[in-house]
C-alpha positions in Angstrom: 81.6 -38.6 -10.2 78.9 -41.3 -9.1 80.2 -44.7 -8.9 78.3 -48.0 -8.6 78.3 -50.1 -5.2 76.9 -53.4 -4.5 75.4 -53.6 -1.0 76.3 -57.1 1.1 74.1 -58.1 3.8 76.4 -58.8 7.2 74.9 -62.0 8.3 74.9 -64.4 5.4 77.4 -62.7 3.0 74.7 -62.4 -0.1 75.4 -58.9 -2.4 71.9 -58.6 -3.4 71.4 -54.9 -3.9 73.5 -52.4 -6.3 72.7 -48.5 -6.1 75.2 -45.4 -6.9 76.8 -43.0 -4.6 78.9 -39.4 -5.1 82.5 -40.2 -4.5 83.2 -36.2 -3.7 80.5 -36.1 -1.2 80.2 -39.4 0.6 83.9 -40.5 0.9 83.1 -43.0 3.5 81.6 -46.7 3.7 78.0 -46.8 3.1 75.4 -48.4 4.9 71.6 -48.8 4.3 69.1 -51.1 6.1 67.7 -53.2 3.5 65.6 -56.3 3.5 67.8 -59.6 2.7 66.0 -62.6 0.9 67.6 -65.4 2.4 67.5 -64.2 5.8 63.8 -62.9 5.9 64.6 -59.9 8.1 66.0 -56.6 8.0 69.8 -56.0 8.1 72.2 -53.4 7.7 73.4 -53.5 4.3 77.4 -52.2 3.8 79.7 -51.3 1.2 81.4 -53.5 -0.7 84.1 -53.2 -3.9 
């Protein structure tokens, strides 16, 4: 049931992390603060398809 995400930062659009999530449990978008590359800074990191 765990499915594979990638992880786009808000600010400059880049998908630069991938990690899994439970489907049953987390049926919702998911959002993580992670640190982006091209913006040098942390962000939060959402959900994409």
């Amino acid at each position: 049931m765990r499915e594979i995400i990638t992880l786009q930062c808000p600010t400059c659009k880049n998908r630069n992390y991938s990690t899994t999530k439970n489907k049953k449990t987390t049926t919702g978008r998911l959002e993580m603060s992670k640190f982006c590359n091209t913006c040098r800074k942390h962000t939060d990191h959402k959900e994409t398809k």
